[in-house]
ChimeraX commands (.cxc) that place a marker at each C-alpha (Angstrom):
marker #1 position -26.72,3.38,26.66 radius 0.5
marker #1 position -28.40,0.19,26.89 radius 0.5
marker #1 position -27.21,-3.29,27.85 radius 0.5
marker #1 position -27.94,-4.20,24.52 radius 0.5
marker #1 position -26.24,-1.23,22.91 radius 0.5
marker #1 position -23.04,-3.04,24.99 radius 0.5
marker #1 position -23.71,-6.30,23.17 radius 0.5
marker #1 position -23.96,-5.22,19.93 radius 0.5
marker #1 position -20.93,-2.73,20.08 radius 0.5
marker #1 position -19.13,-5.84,21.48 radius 0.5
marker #1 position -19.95,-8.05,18.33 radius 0.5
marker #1 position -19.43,-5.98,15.79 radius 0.5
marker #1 position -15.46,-5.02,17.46 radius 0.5
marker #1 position -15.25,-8.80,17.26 radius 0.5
marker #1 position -15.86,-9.22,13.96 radius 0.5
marker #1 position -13.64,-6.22,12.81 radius 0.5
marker #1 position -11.23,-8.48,15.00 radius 0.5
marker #1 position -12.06,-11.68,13.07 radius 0.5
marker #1 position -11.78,-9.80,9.86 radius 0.5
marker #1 position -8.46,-7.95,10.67 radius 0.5
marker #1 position -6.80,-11.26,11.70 radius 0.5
marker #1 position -7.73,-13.34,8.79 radius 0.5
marker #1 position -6.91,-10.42,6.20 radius 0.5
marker #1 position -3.30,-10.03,7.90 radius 0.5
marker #1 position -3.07,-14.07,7.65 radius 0.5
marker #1 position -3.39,-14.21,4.23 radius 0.5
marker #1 position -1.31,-11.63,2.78 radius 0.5
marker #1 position 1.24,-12.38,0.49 radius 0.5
marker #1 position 4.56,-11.22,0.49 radius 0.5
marker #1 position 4.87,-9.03,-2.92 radius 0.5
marker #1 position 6.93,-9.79,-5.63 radius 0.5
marker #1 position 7.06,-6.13,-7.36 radius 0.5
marker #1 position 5.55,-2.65,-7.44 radius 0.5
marker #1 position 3.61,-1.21,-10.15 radius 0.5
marker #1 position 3.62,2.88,-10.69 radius 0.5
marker #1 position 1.00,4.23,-11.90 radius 0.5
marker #1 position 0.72,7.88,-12.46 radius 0.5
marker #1 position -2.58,9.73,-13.83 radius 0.5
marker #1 position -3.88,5.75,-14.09 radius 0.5
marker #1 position -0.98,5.18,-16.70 radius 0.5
marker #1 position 1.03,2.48,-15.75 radius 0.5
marker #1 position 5.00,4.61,-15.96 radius 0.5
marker #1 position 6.91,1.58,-14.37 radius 0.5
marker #1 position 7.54,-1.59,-12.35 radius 0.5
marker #1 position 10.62,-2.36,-10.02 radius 0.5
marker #1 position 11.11,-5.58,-8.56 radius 0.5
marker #1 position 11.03,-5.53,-4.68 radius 0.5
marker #1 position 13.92,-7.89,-4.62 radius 0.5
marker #1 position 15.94,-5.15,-6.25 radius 0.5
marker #1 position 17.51,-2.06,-3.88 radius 0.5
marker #1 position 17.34,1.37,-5.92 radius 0.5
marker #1 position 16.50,4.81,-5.58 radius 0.5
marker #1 position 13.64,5.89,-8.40 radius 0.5
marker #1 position 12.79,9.73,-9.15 radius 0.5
marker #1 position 9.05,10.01,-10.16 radius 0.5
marker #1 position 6.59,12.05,-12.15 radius 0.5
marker #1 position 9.52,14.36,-12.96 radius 0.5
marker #1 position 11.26,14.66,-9.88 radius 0.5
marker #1 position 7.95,15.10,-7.39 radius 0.5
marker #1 position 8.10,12.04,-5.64 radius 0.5
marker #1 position 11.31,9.44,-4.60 radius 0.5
marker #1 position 10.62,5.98,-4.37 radius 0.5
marker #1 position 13.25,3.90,-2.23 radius 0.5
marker #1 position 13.05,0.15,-2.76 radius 0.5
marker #1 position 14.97,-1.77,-0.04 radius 0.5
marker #1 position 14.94,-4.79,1.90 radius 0.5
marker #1 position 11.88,-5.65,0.18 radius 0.5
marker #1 position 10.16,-2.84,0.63 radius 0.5
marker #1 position 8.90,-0.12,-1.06 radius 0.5
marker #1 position 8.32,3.47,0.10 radius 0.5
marker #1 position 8.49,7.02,-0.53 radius 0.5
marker #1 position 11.02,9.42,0.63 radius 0.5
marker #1 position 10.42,12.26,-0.70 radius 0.5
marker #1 position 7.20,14.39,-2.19 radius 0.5
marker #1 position 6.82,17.83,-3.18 radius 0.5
marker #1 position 2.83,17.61,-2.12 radius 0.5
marker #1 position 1.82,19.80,0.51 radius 0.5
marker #1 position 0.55,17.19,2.91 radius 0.5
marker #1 position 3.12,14.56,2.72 radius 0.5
marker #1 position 0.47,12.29,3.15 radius 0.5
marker #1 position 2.37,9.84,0.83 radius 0.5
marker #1 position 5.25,9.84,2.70 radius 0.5
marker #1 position 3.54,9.44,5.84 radius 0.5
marker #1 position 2.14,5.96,4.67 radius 0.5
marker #1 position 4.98,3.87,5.66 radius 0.5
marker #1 position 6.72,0.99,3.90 radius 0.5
marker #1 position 4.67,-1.53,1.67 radius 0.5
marker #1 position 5.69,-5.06,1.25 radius 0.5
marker #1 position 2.56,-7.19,1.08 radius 0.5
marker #1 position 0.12,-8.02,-2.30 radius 0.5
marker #1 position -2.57,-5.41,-2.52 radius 0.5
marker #1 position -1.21,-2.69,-0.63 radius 0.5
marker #1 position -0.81,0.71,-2.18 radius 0.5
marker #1 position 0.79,4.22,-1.43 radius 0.5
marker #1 position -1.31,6.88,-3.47 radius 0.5
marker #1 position 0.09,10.71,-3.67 radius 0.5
marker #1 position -3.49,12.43,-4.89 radius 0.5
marker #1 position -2.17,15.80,-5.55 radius 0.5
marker #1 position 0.95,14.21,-8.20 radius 0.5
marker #1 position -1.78,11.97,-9.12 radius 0.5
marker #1 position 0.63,8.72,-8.30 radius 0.5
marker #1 position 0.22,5.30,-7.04 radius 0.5
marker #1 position 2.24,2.31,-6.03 radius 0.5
marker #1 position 1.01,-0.71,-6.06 radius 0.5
marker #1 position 2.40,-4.54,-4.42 radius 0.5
marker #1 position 1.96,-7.07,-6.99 radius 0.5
marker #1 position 2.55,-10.80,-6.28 radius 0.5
marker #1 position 4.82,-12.74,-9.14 radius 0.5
marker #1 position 2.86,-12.01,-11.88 radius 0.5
marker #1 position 0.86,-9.08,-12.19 radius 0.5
marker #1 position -2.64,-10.06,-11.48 radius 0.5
marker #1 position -1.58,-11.78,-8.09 radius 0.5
marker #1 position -3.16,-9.28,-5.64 radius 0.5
marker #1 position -5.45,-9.87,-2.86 radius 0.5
marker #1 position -8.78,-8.31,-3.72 radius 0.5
marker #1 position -9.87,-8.73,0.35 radius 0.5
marker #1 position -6.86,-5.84,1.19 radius 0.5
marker link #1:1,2 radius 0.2
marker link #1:2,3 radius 0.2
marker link #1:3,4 radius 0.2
marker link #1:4,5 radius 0.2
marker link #1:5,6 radius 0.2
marker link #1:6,7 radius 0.2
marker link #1:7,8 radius 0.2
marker link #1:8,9 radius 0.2
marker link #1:9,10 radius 0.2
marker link #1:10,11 radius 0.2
marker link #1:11,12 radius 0.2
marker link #1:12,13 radius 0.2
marker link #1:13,14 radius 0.2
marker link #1:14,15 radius 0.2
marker link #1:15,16 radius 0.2
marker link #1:16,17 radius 0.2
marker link #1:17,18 radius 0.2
marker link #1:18,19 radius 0.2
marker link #1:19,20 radius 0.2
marker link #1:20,21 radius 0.2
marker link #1:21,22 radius 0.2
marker link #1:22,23 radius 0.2
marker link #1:23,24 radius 0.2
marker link #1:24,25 radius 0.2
marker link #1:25,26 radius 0.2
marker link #1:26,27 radius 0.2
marker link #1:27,28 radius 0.2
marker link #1:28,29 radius 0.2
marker link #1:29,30 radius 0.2
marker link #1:30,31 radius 0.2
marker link #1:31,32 radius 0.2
marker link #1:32,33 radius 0.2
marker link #1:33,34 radius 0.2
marker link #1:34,35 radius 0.2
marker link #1:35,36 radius 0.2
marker link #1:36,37 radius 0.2
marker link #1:37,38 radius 0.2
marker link #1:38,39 radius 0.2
marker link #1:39,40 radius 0.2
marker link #1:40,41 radius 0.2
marker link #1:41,42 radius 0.2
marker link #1:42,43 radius 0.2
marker link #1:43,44 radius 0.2
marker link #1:44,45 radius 0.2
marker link #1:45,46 radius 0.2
marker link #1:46,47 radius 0.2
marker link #1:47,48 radius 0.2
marker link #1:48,49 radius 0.2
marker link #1:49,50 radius 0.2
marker link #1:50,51 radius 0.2
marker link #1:51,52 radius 0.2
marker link #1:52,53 radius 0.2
marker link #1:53,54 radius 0.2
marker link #1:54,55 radius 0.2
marker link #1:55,56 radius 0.2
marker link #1:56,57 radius 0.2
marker link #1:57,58 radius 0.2
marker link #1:58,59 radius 0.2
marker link #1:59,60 radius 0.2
marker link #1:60,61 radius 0.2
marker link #1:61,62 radius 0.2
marker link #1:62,63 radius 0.2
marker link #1:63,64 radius 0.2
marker link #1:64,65 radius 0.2
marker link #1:65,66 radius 0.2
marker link #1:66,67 radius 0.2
marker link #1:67,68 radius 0.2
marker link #1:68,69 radius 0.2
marker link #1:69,70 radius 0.2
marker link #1:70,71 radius 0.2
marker link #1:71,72 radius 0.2
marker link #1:72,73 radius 0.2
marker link #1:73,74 radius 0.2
marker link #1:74,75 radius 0.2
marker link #1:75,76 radius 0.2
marker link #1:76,77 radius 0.2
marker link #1:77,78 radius 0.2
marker link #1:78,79 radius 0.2
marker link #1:79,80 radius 0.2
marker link #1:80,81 radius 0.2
marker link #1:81,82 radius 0.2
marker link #1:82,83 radius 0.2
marker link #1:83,84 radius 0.2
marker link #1:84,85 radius 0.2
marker link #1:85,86 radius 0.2
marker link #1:86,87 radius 0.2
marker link #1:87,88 radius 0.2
marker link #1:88,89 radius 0.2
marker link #1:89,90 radius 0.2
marker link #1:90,91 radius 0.2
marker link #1:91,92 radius 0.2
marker link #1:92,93 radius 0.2
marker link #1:93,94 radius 0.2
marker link #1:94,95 radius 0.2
marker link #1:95,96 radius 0.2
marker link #1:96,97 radius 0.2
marker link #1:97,98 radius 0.2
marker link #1:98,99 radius 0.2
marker link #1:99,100 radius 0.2
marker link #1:100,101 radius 0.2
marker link #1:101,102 radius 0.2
marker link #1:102,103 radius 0.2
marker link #1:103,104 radius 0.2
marker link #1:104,105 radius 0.2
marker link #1:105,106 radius 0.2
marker link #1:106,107 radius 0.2
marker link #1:107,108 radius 0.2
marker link #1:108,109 radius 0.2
marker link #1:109,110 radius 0.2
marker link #1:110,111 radius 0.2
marker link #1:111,112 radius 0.2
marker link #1:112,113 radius 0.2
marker link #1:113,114 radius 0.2
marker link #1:114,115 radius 0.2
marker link #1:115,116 radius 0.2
marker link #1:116,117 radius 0.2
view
């Protein structure tokens, strides 16, 4: 590797930087979460609200609490969904591929998501 092979990796890690910071700056905190399962919207549970929600006939748990939202429990044989951790901010999502499920952060109304997430 060249010296300018250096400088370019260098910028471009900086700009992911750049990027990364100003996309974690402007997130909002979410107001709800949207399930959508087979791209049918199925339900929508305030994030203010602590409760325990059995999906797509019993193959996935969602646990709202503390303001977030996450699931527990997936009969998928990755787990991959579970794996993804809580969600709390607009535009971030939790998708289960194999029940065909997503949920989605929405800010007080519905449309209030942050397209740069």
């Amino acid at each position: 590797m060249k010296k300018k092979d250096f400088i370019l990796i260098g910028v471009i890690v900086a700009l992911a930087l750049v990027l990364l910071i100003c996309v974690k700056l402007t997130q909002k905190e979410g107001a709800c979460v949207v399930v959508k399962i087979d791209g049918i919207e199925v339900a929508t549970y305030s994030l203010n609200v602590n409760g325990t929600y059995t999906l797509n006939g019993g193959t996935n748990v969602l646990i709202i609490k503390d303001g977030f939202a996450y699931l527990s429990e997936a009969n998928c044989p990755d787990h991959l969904c579970v794996k993804q951790g809580k969600i709390s901010k607009t535009g971030q999502v939790i998708t289960c591929l194999p029940n065909k499920l997503t949920v989605t952060v929405y800010g007080a109304e519905k449309n209030d998501v942050d397209l740069i997430s």
